[in-house]
C-alpha positions in Angstrom: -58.3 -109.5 -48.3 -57.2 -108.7 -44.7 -56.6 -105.5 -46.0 -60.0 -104.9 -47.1 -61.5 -106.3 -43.8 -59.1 -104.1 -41.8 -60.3 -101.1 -43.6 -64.2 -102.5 -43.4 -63.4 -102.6 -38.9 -62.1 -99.1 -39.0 -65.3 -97.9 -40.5 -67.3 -99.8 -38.3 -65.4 -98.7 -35.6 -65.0 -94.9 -36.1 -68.5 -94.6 -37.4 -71.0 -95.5 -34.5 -71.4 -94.0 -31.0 -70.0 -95.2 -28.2 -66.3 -97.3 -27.7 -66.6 -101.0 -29.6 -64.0 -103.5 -29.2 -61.3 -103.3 -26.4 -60.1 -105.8 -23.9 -61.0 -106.8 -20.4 -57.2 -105.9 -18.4 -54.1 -104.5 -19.9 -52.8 -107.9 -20.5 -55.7 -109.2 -22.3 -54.6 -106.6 -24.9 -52.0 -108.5 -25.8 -53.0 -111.9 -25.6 -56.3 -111.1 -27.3 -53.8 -109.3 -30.0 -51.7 -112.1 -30.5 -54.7 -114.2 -31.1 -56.1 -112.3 -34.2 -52.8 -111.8 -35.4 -52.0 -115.9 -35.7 -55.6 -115.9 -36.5 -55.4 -113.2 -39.4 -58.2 -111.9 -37.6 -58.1 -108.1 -39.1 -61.3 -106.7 -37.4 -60.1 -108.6 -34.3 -56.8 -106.7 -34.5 -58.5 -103.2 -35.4 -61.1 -103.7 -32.9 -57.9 -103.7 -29.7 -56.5 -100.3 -31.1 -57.8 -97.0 -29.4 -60.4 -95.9 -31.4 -59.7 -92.1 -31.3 -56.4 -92.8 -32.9 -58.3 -94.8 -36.4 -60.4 -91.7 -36.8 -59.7 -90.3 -40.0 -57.7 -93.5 -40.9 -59.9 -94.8 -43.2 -59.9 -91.6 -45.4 -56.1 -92.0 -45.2 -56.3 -95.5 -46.6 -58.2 -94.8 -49.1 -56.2 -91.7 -50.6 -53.8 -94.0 -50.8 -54.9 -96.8 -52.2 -56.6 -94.3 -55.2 -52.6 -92.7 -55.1 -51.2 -95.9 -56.3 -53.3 -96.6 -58.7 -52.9 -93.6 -60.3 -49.3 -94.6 -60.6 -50.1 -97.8 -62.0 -49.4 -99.8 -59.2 -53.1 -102.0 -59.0 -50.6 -105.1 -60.0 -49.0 -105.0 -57.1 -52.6 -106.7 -55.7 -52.5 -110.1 -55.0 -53.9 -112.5 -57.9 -57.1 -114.6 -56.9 -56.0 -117.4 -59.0 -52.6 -117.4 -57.6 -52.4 -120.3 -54.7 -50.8 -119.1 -51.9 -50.9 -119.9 -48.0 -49.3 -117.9 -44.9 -49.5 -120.0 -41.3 -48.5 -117.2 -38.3 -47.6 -118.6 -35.1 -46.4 -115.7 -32.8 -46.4 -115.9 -28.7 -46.1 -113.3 -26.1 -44.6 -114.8 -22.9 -43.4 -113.3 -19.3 -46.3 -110.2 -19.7 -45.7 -107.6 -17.1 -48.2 -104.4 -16.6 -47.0 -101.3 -14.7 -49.8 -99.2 -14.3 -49.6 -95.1 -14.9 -52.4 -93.8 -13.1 -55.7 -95.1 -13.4 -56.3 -95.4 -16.6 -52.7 -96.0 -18.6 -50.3 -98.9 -18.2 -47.2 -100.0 -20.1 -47.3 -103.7 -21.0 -43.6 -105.3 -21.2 -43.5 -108.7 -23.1 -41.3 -111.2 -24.5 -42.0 -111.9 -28.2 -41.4 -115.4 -30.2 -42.8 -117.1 -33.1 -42.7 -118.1 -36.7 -43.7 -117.3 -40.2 -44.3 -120.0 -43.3 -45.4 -119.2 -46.9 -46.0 -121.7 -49.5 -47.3 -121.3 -52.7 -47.1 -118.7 -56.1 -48.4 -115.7 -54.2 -47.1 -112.3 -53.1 -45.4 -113.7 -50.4 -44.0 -116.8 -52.5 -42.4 -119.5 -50.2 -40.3 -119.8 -47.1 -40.3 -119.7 -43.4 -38.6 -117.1 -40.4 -38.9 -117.5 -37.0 -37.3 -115.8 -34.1 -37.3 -115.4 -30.1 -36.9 -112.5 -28.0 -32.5 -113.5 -28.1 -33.2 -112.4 -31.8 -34.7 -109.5 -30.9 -32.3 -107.9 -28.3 -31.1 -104.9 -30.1 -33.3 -104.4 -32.8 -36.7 -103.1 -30.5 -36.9 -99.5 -30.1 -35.6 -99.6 -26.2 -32.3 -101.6 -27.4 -34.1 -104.8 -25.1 -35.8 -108.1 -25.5 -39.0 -107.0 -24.8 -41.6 -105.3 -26.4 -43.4 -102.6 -24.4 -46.8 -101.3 -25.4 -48.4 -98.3 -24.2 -52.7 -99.9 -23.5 -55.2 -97.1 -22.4 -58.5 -97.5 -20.8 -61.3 -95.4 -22.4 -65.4 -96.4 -21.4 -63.7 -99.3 -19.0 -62.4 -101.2 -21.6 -58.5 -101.3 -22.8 -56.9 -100.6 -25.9 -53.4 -100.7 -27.1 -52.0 -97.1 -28.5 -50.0 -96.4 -31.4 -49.2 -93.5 -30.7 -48.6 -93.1 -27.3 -46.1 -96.6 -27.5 -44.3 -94.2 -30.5 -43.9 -91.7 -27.9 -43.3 -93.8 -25.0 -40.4 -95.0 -27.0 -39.2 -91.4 -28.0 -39.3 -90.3 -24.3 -36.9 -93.4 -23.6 -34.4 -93.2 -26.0 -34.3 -89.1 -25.7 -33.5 -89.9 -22.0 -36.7 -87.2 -21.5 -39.1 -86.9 -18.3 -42.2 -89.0 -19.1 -45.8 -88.1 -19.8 -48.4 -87.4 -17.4 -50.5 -90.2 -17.7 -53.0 -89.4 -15.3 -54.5 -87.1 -17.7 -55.2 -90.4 -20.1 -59.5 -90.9 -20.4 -60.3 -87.7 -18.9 -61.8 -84.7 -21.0 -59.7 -82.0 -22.2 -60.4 -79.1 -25.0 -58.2 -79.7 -28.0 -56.0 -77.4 -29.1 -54.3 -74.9 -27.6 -55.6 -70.7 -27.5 -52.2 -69.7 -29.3 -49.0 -71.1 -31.4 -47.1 -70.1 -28.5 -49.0 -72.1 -25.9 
């Protein structure tokens, strides 16, 4: 179901004019994120990512899901009549923004929280939980915090996939960072060569 209603926000999202969703500040992004997420707020969630980055994703999503049921795989789907519950309680504590020019900022936060399941479903029954001690180590910059690349696009904020994938590449590679400044301003796409 929050699949489906992920997939419905992308559409909505990609297919209009203009920049829907975002958040007011860089930290709203995450507070506002954590909110749909213990929520199970999908379209909530999808509307906080940068837009240009879900374009196309949709398409994706579906070639996939037609990919698996060619395969056979449609049981993997939850059953309806199966009872099943999921309660998410996650928190982002100790938020810290950096800014990177006007319109980029990396978001450094302290993640904790817990997961319980009861029921037949998919996820069957149990519970997890964790706090940023657990998560020393295992994050992509070897801390205990999460960073998150958020960009600015139309005055609103947005958190970015794929700039927080690079951002992460960058620090582990030990390479010179990105210039940010050029974040939200216009620029051909492309390049004139394979070379350039």
């Amino acid at each position: 179901g929050l699949l489906a209603v992920g997939i419905l926000a992308i559409r909505f999202l990609t297919g209009g004019d203009g920049v829907a969703g975002g958040a007011s500040s860089p930290e709203a992004v995450v507070e506002e994120m954590v909110a749909a997420i213990n929520s199970q707020d999908a379209l909530a969630a999808v509307s906080l990512m940068a837009p240009d980055e879900l374009d196309g994703f949709d398409d994706l999503v579906d070639d996939a899901t037609q990919y698996f049921e060619d395969l056979g795989l449609e049981e993997l789907t939850p059953d309806e009549s199966e009872d099943s519950e999921l309660e998410i309680d996650i928190e982002a504590d100790r938020i810290d923004v950096s800014m990177e020019g006007d319109n980029a900022a990396v978001v450094a936060f302290e993640l904790s929280g817990s997961f319980e399941s009861a029921g037949d479903g998919v996820v069957g029954s149990g519970d997890f939980s964790f706090d940023s001690d657990d998560l020393e180590g295992a994050l992509p910059n070897g801390n205990d915090e999460v960073e998150m690349i958020v960009v600015r696009l139309d005055g609103k904020w947005f958190a970015s996939p794929m700039l927080t994938a690079g951002h992460y590449i960058v620090e582990n590679s030990d390479l010179p960072s990105g210039d940010y400044d050029l974040v939200g301003t216009e620029r051909e796409a492309g390049a004139d060569s394979p070379e350039a």
